[in-house]
C-alpha positions as CSV (number, residue, x, y, z in Angstrom):
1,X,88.1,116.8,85.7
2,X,88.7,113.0,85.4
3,X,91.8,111.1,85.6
4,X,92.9,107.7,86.4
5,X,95.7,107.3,89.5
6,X,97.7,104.5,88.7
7,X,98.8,101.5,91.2
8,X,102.5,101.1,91.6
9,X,104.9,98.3,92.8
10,X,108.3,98.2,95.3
11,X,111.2,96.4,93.5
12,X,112.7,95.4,96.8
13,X,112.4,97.2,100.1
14,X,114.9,97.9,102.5
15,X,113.9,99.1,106.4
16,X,116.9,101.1,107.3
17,X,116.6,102.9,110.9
18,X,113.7,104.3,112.7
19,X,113.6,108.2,112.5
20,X,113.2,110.6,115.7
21,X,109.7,111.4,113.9
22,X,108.6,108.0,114.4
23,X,109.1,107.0,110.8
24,X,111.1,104.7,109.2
25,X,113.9,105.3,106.7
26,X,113.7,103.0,103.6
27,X,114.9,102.3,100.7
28,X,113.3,101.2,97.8
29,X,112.8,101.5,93.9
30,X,109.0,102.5,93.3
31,X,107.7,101.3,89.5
32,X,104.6,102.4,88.1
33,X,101.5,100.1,87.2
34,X,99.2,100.1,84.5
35,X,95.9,99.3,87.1
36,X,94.1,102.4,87.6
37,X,91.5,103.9,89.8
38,X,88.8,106.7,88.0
39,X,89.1,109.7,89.9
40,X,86.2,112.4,88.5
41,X,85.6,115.9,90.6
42,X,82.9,118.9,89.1
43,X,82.4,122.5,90.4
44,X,79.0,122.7,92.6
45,X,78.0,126.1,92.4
46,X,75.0,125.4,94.8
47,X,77.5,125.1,97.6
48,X,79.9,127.2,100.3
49,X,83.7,127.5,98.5
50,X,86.3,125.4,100.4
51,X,83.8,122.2,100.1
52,X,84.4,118.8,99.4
53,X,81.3,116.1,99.0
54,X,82.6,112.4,98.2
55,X,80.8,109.4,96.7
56,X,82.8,106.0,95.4
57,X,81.8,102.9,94.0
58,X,84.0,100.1,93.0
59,X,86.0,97.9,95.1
60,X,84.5,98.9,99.0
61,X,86.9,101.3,100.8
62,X,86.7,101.5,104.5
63,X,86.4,104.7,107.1
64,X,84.0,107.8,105.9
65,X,84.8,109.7,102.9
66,X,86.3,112.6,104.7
67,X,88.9,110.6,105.8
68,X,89.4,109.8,102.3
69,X,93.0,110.7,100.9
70,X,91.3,112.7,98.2
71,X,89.0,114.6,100.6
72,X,91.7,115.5,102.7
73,X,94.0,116.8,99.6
74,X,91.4,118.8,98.9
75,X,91.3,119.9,102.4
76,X,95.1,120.9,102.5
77,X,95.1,122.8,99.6
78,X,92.0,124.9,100.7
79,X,94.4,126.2,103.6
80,X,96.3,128.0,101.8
81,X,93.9,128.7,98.4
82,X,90.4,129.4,98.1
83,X,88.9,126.8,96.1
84,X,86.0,126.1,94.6
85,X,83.4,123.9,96.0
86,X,83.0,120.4,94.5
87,X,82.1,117.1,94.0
88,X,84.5,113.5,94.0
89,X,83.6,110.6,92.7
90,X,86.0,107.8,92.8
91,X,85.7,104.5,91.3
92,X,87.9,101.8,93.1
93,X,89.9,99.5,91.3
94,X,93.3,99.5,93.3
95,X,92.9,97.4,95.5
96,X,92.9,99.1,98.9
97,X,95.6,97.7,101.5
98,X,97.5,95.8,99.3
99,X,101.0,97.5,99.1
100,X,99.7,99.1,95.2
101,X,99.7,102.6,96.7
102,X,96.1,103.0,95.6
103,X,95.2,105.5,98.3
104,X,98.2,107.5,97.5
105,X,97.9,108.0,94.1
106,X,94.3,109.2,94.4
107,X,95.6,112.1,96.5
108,X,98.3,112.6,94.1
109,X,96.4,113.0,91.2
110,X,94.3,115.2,93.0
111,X,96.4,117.4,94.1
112,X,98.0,117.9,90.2
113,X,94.1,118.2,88.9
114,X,93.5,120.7,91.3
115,X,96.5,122.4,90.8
116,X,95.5,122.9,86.9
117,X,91.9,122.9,86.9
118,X,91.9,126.0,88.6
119,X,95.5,127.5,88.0
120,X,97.2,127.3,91.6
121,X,100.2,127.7,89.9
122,X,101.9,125.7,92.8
123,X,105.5,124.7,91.7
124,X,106.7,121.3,92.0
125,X,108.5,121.2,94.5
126,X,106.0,122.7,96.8
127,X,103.5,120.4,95.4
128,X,105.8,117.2,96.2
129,X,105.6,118.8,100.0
130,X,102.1,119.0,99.7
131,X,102.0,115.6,98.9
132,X,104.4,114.3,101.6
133,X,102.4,115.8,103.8
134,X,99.7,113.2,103.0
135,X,101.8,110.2,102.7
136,X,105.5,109.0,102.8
137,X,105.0,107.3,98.8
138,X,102.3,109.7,97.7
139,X,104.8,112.5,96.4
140,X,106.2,109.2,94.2
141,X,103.0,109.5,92.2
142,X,104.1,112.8,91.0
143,X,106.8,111.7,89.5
144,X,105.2,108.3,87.9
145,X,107.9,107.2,86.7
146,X,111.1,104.1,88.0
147,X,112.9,105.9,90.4
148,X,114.9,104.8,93.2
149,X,113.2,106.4,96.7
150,X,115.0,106.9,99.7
151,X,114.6,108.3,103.4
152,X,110.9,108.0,104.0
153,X,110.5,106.7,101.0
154,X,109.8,110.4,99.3
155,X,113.0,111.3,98.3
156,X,114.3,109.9,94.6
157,X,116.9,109.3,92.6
158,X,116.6,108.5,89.1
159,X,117.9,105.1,88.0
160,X,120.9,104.9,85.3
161,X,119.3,101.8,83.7
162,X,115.6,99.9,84.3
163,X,114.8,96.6,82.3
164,X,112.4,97.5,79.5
165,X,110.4,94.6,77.5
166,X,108.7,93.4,80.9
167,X,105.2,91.8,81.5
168,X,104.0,92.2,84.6
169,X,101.2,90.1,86.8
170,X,99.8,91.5,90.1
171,X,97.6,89.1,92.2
172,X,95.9,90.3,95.1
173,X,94.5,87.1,97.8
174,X,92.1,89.8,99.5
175,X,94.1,90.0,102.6
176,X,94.1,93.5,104.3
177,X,97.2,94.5,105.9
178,X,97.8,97.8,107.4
179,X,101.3,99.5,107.6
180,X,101.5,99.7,111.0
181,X,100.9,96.3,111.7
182,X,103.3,95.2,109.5
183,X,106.3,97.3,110.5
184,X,105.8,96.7,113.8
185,X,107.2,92.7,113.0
186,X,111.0,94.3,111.3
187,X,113.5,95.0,113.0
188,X,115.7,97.9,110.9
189,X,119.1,97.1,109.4
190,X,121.4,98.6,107.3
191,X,121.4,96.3,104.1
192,X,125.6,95.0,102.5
193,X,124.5,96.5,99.8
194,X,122.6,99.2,98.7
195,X,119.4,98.2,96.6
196,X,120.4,101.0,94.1
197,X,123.2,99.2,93.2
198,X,121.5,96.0,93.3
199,X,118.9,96.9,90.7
200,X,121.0,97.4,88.2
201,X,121.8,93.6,87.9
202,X,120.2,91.9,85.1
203,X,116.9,90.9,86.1
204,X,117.6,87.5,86.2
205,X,120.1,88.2,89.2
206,X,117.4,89.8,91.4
207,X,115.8,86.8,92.7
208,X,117.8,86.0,96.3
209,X,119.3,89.7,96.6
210,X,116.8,92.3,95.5
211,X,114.5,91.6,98.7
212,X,111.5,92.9,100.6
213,X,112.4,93.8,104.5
214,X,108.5,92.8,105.2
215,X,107.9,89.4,102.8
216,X,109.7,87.3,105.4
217,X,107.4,88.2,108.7
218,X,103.9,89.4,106.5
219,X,104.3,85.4,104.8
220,X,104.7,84.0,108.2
221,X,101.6,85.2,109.7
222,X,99.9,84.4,105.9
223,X,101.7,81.5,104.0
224,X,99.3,82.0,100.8
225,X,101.0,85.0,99.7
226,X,104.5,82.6,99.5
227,X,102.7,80.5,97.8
228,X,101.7,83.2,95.5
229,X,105.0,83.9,95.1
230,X,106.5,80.4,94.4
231,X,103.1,79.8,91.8
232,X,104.4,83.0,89.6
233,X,107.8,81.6,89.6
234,X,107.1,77.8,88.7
235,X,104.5,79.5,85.8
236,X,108.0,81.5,84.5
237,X,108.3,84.7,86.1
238,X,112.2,86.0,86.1
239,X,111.3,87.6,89.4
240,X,108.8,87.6,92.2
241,X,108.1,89.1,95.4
242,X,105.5,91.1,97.5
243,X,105.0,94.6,96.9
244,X,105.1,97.0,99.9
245,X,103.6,95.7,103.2
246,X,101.3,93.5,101.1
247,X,99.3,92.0,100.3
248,X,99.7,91.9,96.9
249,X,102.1,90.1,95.0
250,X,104.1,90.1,91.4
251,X,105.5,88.5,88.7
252,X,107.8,89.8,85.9
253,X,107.5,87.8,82.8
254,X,109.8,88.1,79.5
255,X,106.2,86.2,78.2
256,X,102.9,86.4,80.0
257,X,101.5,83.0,81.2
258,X,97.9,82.2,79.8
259,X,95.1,81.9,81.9
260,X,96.7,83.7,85.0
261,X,93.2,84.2,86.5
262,X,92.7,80.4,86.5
263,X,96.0,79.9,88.2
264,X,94.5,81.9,90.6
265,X,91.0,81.3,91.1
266,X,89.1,83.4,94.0
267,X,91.9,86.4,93.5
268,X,91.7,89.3,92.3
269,X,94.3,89.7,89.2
270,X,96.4,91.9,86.6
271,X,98.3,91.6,83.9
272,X,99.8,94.2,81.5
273,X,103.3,95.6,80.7
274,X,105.8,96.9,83.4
């Protein structure tokens, strides 16, 4: 099987309350991207059922490969299924760390190509709990489409309207910031107005009021990523902000700016449409 998990982006993020479980509840509007990971797995009859090997290449990933999302999506649906054994390969091209929900996605889209390739016949609904069980944003990736996502971030709404006709431009400064780290610097609040209501402003209204809970504290530690920021807005962007806990910034262009990786020399870049 080969597929290609996409990144995505946060259109605002909102840190509501902190849950009895420990987690946070948010609320957000998850958007799909265009910048893709290559996630390949084959049967290896020469091996035990209910076994994973891993290899990737690409953009480095830290930690060992079984605690790889993928490896352990394989591992969760080998609980309750007998599957075959196999072998991942996954080529990196999300950047890992960087708010684009790379990590996620891989497990999503391993948990659907597992599901088909050999006929689990899991529901969707039980295969969104699969997936929450991995990660609060990876059930989003099952979905893959703008929604608005609330709670811990993997529960969803669908939106009445989303601005079509977009460009979009992700730049990534190589900065690794971990989740934890950066939730630890908010403190929660309930927002005056609900970001579902607030995205359904003309883009060109977002800018000041559509906001992310984490830009103001993750910018103050690093000021290149408000600098990011401000750069995409002076080159045209109707909208800009950080995506997630960051690192990785976007623009949203009505017309893409040339030479973006010039404008950003040393980065790592995308462009393509929202």
């Amino acid at each position: 099987m080969l597929c290609f998990p996409n990144a995505k982006i946060n259109l605002g993020l909102n840190i509501i309350s902190k849950r009895p479980d420990g987690f946070h509840n948010i609320e957000t509007v998850f958007c799909p991207a265009n910048l893709t990971d290559i996630l390949e797995f084959v049967i290896d009859p020469d091996m035990c059922p209910g076994t994973c090997t891993f290899n990737a290449s690409g953009i480095w990933i830290d930690g060992s490969g079984d605690d790889n999302l993928v490896v352990r999506a394989y591992k969760l649906l080998s609980v309750d299924f007998v599957l075959p054994a196999i072998r991942v390969h996954l080529h990196k091209m999300i950047p890992p760390g960087a708010g684009l929900g790379g990590g996620s996605s891989d497990a999503a889209f391993m948990l659907k190509g597992l599901n088909r390739e050999f006929s689990l016949g899991i529901g969707d609904d039980r295969l969104r709990e699969y997936a929450s069980e991995l990660g609060s944003d990876c059930a989003f990736f099952l979905i893959n489409k703008p929604v608005f996502g609330y709670e811990k971030g993997s529960r969803f709404r669908e939106l009445s309207r989303f601005p079509a006709g977009l460009q979009l431009v992700l730049v990534n400064p190589g900065i690794h910031i971990s989740t934890a780290s950066a939730y630890a610097g908010i403190k929660p609040r309930i927002p005056s107005r609900s970001l579902e209501l607030l995205i359904q402003q003309p883009v060109s209204k977002w800018k000041g009021t559509v906001t992310n809970d984490f830009e103001a504290f993750i910018t103050s530690r690093h000021p290149v990523i408000g600098k990011i920021r401000d750069r995409l807005y002076q080159l045209g962007a109707v909208y800009a902000s950080m995506s997630g806990s960051g690192s990785s910034v976007f623009g949203l262009f009505r017309k893409l700016p040339l030479t973006i990786e010039d404008q950003f020399p040393g980065y790592f870049t995308y462009t393509g449409r929202l």
